[in-house]
Structure formats: C-alpha cells, structure tokens
C-alpha positions, 0 to 999 in steps of 0.5 A: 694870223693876219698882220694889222692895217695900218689905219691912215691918220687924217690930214692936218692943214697947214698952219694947224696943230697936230692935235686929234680932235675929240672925236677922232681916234689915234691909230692904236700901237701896233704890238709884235705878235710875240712879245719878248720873253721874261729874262732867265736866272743866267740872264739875271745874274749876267746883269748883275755882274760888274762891268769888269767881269767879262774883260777879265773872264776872256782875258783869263781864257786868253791867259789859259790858251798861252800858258797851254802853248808855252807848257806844251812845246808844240815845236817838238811834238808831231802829228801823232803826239798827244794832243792829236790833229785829227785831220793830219792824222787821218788824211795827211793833208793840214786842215785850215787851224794845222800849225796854230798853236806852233805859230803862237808859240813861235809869236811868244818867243819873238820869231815871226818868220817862223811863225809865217811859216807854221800859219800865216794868217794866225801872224796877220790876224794877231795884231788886229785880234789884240787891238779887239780886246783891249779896245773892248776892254778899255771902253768896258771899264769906263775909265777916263779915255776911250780907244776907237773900236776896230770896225771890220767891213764884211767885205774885209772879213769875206776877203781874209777868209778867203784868203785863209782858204786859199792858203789852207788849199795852197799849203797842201800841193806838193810842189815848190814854192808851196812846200815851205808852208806844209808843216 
C-alpha cells in the first residue's frame, strides 16, 4: 500500500482571502487506511449504562476484596493455609505481593507499624489509591463540585516500582536489619 502525497496548497498573497478559486482544487481529506471498527453489543450496552454504574461496580470489587481480608484473618494462617501463596510455598522466598492482604488487614484495624511490616509499599501506595477512586468517583457523578485528579508523573510510578523491587529484593536476605520484613 502506498501513503497519500500530500498535495501542497497554492500561496495566498497577502491581504487576500483564503478562498480557492473555481478553478483550483482543495487537496482532497486524507482518510486512515483503516477506518475504526462498528462498536459491539458490549460496546453498546457499556454506553448505555448510567454514569454511576462503573463508581459503584469498583466500589463493589473493593468492598468484595475487605470483606475477604476482614473474613479470612489472614494474620493467623501460613503459607501453607488455604488460600496458598504459591511462590512461598514452592521456594521459600516472599514474592513482590507476599504479605498484601495481612498488611490491609492490619490497615482495617488501625495498625499501621504492623501493616509496614507485612508490606510496606501496599501503606504507602493506600492513601494515593483511595484518593483515585474517589476522586474518579466524584468527577463520574457530576455532582456539583469537582476534586482535582491525582496525576502520577511516569518518572514518579517508574520510581515506586522500583522501589517495590527493591523492597521485594531486600525483604529476602537473611540478615539484620532485612529480617524484620520477611513474613
């Protein structure tokens, strides 16, 4: 397939009206060689829904994934307790999410030292987390004020998961002061 020419317009002197005479032509509309597809039946009925269906659908997930924390009192199970982490279990060693949920558990009941513990960038992302949702939230609604939206630079999220890294590394090494984060 070859792309278009572009097809240069005359020069219009100055003083002069941008007007093509009769018997000049306007470059025609260059058109994508592949319009966008018809939208779906999901595509249709996602456009139908009302504004507060997709607030109230994550905030169901969000509800869902607390009460499985506050119900399943991850603090008193182990790595081999149902459900498994898979990775502890096979290797020993806590993967980057080991520690998530007794961390949200312990952030529901108030502990934060204790949450730090168990996963530290899970307490430090939280905070930004919900300030996300409910400013998604408010602005979806469009109720009568707005919140500013959290904007995240990519050189702040390149950083965080970095950090995360990092921590999912360091937690691993047998030695002071890193054992205070292997759980």
């Amino acid at each position: 397939m070859t792309s278009p020419v572009p097809v240069a317009l005359p020069a219009t002197p100055v003083g002069e009206a941008a007007v093509p005479h009769a018997s000049e032509q306007v470059p025609p509309y260059y058109h994508y060689a592949f319009p966008p597809p018809p939208k779906s039946r999901f595509q249709r009925l996602i456009d139908r829904l009302p504004a507060w269906a997709g607030p109230a659908g994550v905030g169901a997930l969000i509800g869902g994934g607390v009460a499985y924390t506050l119900l399943m009192k991850p603090t008193s199970a182990g790595a081999a307790d149902t459900p498994t982490c898979i990775v502890k279990l096979l290797t020993g060693f806590d993967c980057p999410g080991c520690g998530g949920t007794r961390a949200a558990w312990y952030m529901l009941h108030g502990d934060i030292p204790a949450a730090a513990h168990h996963h530290a960038p899970l307490v430090f992302a939280a905070p930004f987390l919900a300030y996300l949702y409910v400013s998604w939230t408010v602005n979806r609604l469009n109720l009568p004020f707005k919140l500013p939206q959290l904007r995240i630079s990519n050189g702040a999220m390149i950083g965080f998961l970095v950090a995360w890294l990092a921590f999912s590394v360091l937690r691993n090494l047998p030695w002071a002061p890193f054992t205070w984060f292997f759980v």
